[in-house]
C-alpha atoms as one frame of an Amber mdcrd trajectory, in Angstrom:
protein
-154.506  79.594 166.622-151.313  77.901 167.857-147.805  78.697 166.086-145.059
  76.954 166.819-142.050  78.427 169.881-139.866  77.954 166.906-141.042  80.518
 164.473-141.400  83.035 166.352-137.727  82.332 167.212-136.431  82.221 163.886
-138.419  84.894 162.619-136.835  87.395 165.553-133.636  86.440 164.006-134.400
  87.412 160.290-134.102  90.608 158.591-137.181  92.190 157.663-137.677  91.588
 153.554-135.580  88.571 153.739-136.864  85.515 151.623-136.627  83.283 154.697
-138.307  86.022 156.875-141.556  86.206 153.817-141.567  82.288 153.837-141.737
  82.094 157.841-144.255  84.862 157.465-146.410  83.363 155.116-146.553  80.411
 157.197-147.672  82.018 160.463-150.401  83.817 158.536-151.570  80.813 156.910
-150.982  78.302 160.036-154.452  76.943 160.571-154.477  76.111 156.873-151.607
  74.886 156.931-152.042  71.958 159.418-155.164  71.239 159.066-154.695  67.699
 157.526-152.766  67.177 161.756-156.816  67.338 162.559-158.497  65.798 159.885
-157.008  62.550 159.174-158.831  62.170 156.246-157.340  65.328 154.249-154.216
  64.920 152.641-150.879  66.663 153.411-150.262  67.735 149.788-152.501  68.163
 146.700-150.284  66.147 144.191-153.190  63.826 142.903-155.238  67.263 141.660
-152.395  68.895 139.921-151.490  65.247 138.085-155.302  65.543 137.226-155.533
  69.062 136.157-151.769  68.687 134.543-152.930  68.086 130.853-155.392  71.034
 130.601-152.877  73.647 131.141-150.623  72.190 129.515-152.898  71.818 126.479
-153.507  75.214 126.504-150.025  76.448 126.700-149.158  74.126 123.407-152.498
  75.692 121.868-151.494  79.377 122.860-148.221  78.571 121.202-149.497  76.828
 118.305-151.764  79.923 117.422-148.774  81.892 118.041-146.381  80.445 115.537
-149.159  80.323 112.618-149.444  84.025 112.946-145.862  84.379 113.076-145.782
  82.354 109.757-148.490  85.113 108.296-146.128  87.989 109.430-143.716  89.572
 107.054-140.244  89.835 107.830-139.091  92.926 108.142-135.063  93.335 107.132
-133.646  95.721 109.340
């Protein structure tokens, strides 16, 4: 596993439970990962074509969650307070 000179460099600068110190983190862990699409020319870099697919599903059920949820909240009696 290689990680870049310059994380390790920023990261010694950082303080500890800093959000750029957890982001720089999160990438060392994950570096492998990461750059894998540097070895395999065939991967992408980003995974924008499967979120555009999956897109309408959840957002289907989020309208159908809240759709449910405002017929009940129809059914409900108001309560005066």
């Amino acid at each position: 596993m290689h990680h870049s000179a310059f994380h390790h460099f920023a990261r010694s600068g950082l303080p500890e439970g800093s959000a750029s110190a957890k982001a720089l983190d999160y990438s060392l862990r994950r570096w492998e990962a990461l750059t894998r699409f540097v070895d395999e020319g065939q991967l992408p870099a980003d995974n924008n074509w499967i979120e555009n697919q999956i897109r309408p599903i959840a957002i289907g059920r989020n309208n159908w969650l809240f759709a449910i949820l405002g017929r009940w909240m129809e059914q409900v009696p108001q309560i005066d307070v």
